[in-house]
Biopython code that builds the backbone (N, CA, C, O; Angstrom):
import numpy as np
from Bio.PDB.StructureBuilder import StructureBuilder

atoms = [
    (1, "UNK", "N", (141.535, 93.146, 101.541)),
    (1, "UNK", "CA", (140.280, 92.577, 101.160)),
    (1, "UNK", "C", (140.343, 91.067, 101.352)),
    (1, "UNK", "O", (141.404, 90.473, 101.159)),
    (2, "UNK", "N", (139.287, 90.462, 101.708)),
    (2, "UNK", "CA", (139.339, 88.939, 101.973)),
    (2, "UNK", "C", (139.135, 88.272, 101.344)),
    (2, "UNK", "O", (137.946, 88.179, 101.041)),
    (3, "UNK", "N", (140.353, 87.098, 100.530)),
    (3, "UNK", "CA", (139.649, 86.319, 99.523)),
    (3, "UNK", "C", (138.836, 85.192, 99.718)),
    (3, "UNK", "O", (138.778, 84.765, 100.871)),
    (4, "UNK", "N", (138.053, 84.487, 98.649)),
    (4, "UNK", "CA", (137.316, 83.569, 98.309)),
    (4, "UNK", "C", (135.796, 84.321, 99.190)),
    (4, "UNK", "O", (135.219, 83.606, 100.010)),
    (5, "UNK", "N", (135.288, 85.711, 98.932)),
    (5, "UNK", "CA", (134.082, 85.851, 99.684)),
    (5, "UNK", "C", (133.151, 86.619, 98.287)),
    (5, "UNK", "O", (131.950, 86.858, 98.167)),
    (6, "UNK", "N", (134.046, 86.794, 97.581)),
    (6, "UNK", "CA", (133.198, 87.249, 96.389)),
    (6, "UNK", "C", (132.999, 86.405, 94.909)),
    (6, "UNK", "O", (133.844, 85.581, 94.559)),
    (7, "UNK", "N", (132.011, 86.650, 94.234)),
    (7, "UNK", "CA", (131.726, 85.548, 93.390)),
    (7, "UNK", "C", (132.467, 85.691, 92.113)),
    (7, "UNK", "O", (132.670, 86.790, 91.596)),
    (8, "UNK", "N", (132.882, 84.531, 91.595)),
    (8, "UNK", "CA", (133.313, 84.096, 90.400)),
    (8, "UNK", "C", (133.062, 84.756, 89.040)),
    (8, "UNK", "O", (133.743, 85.567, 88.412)),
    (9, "UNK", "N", (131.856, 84.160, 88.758)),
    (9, "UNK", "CA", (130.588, 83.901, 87.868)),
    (9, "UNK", "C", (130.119, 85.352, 87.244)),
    (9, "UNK", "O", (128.935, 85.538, 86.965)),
    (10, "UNK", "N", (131.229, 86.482, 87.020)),
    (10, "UNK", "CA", (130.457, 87.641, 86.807)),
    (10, "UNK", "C", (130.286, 87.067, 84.799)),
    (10, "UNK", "O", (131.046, 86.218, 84.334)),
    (11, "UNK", "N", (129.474, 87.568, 84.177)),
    (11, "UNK", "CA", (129.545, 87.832, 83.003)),
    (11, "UNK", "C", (128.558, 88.731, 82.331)),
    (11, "UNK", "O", (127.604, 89.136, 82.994)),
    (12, "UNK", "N", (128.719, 89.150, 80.848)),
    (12, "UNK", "CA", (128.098, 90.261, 80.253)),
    (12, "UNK", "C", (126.567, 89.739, 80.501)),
    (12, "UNK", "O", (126.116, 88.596, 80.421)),
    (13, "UNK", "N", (125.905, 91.015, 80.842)),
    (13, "UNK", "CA", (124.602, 90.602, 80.786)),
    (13, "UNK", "C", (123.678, 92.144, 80.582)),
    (13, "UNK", "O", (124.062, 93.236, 81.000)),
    (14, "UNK", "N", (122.335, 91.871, 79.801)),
    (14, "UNK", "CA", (121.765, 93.323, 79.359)),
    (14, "UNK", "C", (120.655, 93.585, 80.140)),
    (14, "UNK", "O", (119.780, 92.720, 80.183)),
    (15, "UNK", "N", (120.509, 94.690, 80.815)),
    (15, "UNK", "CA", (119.568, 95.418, 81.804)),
    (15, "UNK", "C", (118.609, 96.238, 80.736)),
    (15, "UNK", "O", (118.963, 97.130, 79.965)),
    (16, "UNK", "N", (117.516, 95.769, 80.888)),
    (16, "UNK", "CA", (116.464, 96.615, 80.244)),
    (16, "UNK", "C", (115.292, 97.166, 81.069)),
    (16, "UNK", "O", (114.770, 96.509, 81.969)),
    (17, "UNK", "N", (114.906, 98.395, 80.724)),
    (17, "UNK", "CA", (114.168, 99.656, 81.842)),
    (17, "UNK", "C", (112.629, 99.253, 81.044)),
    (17, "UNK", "O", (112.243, 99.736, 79.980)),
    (18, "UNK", "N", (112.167, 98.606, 81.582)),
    (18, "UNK", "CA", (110.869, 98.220, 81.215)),
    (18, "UNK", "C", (109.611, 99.428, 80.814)),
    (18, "UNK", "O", (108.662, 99.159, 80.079)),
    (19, "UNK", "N", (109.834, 100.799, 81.465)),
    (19, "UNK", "CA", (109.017, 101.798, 81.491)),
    (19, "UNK", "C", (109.412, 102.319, 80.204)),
    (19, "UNK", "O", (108.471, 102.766, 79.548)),
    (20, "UNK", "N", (110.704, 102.389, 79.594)),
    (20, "UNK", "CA", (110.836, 103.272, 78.717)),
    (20, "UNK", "C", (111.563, 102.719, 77.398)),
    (20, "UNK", "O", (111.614, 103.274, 76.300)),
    (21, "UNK", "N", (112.189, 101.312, 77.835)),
    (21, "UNK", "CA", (112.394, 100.803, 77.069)),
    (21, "UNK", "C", (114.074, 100.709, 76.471)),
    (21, "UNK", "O", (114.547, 100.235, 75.438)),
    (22, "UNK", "N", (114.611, 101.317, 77.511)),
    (22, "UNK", "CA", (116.118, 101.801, 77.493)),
    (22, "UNK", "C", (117.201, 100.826, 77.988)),
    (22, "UNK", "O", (116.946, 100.511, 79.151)),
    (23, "UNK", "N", (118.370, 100.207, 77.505)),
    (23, "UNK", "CA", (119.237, 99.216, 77.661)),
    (23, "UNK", "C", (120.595, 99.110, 77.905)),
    (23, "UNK", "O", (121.382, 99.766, 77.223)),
    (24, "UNK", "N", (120.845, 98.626, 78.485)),
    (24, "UNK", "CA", (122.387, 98.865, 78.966)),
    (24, "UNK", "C", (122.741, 97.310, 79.371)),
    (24, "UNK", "O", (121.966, 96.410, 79.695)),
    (25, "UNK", "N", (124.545, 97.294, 79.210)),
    (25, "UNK", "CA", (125.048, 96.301, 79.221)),
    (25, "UNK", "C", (126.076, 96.804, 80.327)),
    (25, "UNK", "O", (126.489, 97.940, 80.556)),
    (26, "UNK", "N", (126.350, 95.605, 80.925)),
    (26, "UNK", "CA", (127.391, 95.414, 82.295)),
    (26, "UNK", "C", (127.446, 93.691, 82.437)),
    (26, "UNK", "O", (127.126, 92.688, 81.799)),
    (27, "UNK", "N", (127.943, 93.997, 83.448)),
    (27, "UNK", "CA", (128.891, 92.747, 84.139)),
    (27, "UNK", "C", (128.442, 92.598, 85.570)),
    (27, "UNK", "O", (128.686, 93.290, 86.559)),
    (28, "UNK", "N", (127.595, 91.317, 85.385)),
    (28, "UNK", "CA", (126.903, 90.892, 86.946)),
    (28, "UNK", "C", (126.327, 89.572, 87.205)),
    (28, "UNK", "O", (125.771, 89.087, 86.220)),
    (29, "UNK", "N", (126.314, 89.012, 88.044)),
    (29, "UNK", "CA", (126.242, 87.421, 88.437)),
    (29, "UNK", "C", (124.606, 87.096, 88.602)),
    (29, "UNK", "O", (124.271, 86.081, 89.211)),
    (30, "UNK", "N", (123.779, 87.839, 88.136)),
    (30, "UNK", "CA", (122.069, 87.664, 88.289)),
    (30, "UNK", "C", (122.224, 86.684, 87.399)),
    (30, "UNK", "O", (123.125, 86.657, 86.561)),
    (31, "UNK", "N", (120.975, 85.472, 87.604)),
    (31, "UNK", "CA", (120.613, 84.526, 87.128)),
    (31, "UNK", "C", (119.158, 85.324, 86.226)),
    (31, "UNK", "O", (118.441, 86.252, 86.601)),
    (32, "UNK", "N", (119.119, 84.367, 84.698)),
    (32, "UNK", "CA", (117.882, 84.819, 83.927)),
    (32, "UNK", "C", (118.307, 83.930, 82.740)),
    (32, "UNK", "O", (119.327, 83.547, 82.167)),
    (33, "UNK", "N", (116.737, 83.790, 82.678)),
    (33, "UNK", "CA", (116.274, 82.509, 81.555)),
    (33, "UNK", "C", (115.728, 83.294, 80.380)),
    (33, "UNK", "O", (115.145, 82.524, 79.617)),
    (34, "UNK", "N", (115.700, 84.889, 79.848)),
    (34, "UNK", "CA", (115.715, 84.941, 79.148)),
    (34, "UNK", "C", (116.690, 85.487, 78.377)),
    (34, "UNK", "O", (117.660, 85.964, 78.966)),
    (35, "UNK", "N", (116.647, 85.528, 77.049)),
    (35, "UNK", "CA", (117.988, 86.944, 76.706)),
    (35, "UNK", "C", (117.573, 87.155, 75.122)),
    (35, "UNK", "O", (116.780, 86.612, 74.352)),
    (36, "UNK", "N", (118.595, 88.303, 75.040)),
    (36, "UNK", "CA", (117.893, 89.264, 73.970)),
    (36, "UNK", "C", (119.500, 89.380, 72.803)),
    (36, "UNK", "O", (120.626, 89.534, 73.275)),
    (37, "UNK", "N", (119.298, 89.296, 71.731)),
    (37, "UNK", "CA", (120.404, 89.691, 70.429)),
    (37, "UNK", "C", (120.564, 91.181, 70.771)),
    (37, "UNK", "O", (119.652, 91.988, 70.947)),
    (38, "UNK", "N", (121.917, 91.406, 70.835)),
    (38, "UNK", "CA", (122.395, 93.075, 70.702)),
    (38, "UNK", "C", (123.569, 93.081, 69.720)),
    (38, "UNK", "O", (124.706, 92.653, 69.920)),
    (39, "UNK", "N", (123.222, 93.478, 68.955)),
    (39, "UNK", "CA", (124.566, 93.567, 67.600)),
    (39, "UNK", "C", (125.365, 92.212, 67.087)),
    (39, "UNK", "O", (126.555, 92.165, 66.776)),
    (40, "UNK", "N", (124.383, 91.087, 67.075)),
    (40, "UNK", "CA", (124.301, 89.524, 66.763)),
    (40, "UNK", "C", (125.011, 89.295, 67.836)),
    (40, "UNK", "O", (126.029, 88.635, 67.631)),
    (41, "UNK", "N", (124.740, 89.737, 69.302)),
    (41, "UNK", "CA", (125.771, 88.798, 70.284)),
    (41, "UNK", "C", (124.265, 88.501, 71.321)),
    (41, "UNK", "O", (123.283, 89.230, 71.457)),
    (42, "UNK", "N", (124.535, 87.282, 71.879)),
    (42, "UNK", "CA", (123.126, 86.574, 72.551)),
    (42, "UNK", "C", (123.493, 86.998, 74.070)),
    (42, "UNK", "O", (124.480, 86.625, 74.704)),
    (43, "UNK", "N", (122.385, 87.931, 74.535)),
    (43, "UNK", "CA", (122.994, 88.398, 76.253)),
    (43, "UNK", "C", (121.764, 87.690, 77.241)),
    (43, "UNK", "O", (120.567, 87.726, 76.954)),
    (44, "UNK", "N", (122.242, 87.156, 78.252)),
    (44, "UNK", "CA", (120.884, 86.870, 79.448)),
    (44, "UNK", "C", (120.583, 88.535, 79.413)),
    (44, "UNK", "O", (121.190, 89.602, 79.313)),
    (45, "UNK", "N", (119.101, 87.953, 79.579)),
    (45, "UNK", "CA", (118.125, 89.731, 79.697)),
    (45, "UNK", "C", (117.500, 89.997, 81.021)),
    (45, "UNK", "O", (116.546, 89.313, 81.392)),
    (46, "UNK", "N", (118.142, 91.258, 81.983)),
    (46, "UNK", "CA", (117.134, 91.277, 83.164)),
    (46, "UNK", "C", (116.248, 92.127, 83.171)),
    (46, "UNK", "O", (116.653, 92.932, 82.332)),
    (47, "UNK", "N", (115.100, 92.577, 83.635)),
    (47, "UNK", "CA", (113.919, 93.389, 83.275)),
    (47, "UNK", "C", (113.618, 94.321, 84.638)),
    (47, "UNK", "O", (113.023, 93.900, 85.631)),
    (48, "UNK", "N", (114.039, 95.382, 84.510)),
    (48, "UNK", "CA", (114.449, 96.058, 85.414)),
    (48, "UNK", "C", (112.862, 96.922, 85.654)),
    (48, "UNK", "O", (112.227, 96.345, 84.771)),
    (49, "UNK", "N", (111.913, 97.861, 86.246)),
    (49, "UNK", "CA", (110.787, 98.109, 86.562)),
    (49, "UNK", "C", (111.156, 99.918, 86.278)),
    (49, "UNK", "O", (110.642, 100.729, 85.509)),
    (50, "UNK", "N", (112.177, 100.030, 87.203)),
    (50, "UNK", "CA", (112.867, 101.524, 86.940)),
    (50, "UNK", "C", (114.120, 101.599, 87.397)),
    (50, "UNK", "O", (114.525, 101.025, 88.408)),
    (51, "UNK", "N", (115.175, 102.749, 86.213)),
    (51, "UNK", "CA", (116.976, 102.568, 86.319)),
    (51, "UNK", "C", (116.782, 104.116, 86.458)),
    (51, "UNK", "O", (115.716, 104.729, 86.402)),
    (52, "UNK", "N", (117.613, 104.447, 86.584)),
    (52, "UNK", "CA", (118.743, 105.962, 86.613)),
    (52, "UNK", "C", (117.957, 106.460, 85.323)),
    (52, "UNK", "O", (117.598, 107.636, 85.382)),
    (53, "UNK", "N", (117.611, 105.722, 84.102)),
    (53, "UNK", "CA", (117.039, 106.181, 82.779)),
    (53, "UNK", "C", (115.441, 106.980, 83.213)),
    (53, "UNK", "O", (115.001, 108.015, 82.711)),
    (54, "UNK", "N", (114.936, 106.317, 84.049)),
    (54, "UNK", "CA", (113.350, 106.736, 84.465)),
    (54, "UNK", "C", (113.045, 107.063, 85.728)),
    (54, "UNK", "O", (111.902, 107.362, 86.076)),
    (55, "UNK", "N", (113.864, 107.036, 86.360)),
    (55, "UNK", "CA", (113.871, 107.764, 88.271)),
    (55, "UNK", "C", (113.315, 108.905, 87.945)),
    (55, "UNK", "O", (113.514, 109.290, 86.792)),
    (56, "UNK", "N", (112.814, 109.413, 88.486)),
    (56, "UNK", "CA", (112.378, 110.726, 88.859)),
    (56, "UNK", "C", (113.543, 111.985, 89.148)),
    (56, "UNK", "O", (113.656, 113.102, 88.644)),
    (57, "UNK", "N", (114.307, 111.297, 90.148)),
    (57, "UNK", "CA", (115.525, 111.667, 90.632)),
    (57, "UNK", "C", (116.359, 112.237, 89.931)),
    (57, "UNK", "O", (116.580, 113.442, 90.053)),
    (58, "UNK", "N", (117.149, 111.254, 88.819)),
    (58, "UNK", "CA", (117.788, 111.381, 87.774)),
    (58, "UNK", "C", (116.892, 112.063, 86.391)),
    (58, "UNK", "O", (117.547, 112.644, 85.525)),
    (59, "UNK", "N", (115.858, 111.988, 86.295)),
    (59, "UNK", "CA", (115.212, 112.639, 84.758)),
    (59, "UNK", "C", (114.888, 114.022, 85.520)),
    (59, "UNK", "O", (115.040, 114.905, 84.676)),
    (60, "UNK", "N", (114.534, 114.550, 86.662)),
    (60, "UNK", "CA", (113.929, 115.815, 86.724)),
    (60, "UNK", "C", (112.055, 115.845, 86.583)),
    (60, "UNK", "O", (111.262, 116.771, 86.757)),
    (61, "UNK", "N", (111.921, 114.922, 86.337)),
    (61, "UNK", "CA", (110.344, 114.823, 85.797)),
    (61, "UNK", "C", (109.813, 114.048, 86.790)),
    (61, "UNK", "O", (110.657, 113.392, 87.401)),
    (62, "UNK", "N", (108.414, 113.887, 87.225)),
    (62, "UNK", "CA", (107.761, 113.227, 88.065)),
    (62, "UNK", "C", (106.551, 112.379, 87.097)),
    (62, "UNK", "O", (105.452, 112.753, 86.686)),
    (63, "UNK", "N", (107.181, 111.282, 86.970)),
    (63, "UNK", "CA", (106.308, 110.383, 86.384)),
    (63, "UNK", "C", (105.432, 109.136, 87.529)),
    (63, "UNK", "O", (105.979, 108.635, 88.512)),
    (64, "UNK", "N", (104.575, 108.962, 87.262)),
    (64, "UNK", "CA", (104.035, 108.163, 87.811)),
    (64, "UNK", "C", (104.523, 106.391, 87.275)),
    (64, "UNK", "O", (104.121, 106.080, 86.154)),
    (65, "UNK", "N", (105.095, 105.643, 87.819)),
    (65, "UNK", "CA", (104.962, 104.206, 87.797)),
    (65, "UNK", "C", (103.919, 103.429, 88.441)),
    (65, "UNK", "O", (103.805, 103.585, 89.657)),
    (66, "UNK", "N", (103.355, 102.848, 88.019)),
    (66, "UNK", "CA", (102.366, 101.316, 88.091)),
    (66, "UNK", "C", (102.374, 100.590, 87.624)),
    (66, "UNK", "O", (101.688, 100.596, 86.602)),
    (67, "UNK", "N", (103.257, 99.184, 88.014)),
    (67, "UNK", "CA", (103.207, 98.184, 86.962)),
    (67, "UNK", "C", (102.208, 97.150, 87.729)),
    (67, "UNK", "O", (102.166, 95.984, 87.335)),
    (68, "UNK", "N", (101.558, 97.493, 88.614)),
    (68, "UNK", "CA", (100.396, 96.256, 89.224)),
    (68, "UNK", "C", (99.018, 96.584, 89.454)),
    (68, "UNK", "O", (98.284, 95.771, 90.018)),
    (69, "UNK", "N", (98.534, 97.878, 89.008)),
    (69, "UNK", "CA", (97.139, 98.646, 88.754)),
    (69, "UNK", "C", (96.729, 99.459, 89.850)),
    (69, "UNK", "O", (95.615, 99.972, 89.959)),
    (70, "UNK", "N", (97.903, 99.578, 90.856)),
    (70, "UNK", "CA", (97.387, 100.222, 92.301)),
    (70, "UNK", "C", (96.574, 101.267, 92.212)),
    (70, "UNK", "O", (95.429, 101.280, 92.664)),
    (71, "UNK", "N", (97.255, 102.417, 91.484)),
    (71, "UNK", "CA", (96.937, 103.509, 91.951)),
    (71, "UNK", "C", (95.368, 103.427, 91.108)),
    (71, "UNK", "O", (94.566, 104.227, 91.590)),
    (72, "UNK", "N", (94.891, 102.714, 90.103)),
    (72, "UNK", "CA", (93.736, 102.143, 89.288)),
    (72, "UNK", "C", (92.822, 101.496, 90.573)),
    (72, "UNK", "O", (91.737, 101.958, 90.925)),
    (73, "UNK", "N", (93.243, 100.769, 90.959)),
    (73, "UNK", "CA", (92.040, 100.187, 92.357)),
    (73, "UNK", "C", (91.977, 100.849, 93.058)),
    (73, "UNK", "O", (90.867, 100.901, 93.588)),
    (74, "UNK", "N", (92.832, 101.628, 93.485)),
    (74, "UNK", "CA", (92.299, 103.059, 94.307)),
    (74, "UNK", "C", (91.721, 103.935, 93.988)),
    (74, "UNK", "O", (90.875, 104.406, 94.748)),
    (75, "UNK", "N", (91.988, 104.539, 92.611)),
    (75, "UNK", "CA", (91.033, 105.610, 92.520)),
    (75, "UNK", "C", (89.283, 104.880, 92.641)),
    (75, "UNK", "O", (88.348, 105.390, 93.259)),
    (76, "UNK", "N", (89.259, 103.850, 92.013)),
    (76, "UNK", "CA", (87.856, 103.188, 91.821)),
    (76, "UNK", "C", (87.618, 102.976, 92.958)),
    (76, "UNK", "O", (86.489, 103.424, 93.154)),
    (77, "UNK", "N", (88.192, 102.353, 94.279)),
    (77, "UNK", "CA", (87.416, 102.085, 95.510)),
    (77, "UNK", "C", (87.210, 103.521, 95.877)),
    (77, "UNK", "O", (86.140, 103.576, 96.484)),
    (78, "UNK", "N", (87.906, 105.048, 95.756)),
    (78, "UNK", "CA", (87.533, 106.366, 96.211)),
    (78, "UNK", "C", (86.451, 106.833, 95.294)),
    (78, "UNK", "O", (85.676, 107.710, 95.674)),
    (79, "UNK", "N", (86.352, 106.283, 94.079)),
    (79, "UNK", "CA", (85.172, 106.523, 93.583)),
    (79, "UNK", "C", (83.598, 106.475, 93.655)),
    (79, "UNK", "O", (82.682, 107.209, 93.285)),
    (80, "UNK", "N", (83.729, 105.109, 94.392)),
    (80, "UNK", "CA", (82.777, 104.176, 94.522)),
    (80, "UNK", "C", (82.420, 104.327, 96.154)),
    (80, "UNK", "O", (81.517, 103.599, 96.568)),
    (81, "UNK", "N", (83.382, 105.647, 97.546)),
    (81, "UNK", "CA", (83.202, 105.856, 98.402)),
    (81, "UNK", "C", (82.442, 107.138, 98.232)),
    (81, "UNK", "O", (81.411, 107.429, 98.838)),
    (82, "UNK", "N", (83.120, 107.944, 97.256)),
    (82, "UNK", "CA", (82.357, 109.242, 97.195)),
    (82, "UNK", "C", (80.809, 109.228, 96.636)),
    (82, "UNK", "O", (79.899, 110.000, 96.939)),
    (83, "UNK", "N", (80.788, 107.993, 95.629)),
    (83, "UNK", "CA", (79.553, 108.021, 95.186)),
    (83, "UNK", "C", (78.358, 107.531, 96.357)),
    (83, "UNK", "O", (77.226, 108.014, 96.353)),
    (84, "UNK", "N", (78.803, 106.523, 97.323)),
    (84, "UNK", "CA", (77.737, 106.239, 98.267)),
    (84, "UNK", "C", (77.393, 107.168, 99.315)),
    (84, "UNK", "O", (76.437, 107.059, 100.083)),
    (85, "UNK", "N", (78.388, 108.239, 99.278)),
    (85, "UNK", "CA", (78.402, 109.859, 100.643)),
    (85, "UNK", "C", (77.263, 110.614, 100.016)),
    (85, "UNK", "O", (76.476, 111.324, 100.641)),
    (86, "UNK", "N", (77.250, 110.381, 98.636)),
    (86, "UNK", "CA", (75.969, 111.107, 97.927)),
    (86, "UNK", "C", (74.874, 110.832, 97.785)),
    (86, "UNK", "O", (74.116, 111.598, 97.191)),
]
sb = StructureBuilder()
sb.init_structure("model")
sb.init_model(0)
sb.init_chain("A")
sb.init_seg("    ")
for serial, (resi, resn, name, xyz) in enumerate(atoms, 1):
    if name == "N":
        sb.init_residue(resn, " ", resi, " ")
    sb.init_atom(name, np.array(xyz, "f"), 0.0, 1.0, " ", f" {name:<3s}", serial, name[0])
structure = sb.get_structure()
């Protein structure tokens, strides 16, 4: 393996699954300005959209994610197409 190509800078930091609300701690060099108390210890907090906790993949379940209103402006522009066909 080749040294000096990997980074230094790893330290504890807490991954949180924004959909469900689920948290986990590891060891990783992401930069973040916020952070969260876990058992009185102060962790940088990263805000993850979807983990292994809410995949589809991994749960077996088919949930829908939208965290930016897509599938909401779409149904309304198909709404608002079907209503003028009539």
């Amino acid at each position: 393996m080749k040294s000096g190509i990997h980074p230094e800078s790893y330290r504890t930091v807490v991954f949180k699954d924004m959909s469900n609300g689920e948290t986990f701690i590891s060891r990783s060099t992401v930069n973040s300005k916020e952070t969260i108390d876990i058992d009185g210890v102060n962790y940088p907090l990263v805000k993850l959209d979807i983990s292994s906790s809410s995949h589809p993949f991994y749960t077996g379940k088919s949930k829908l994610v939208d965290t930016a209103g897509r599938v909401d402006k779409f149904m309304n522009r198909y709404a608002k197409r079907m209503e003028a066909k009539k």
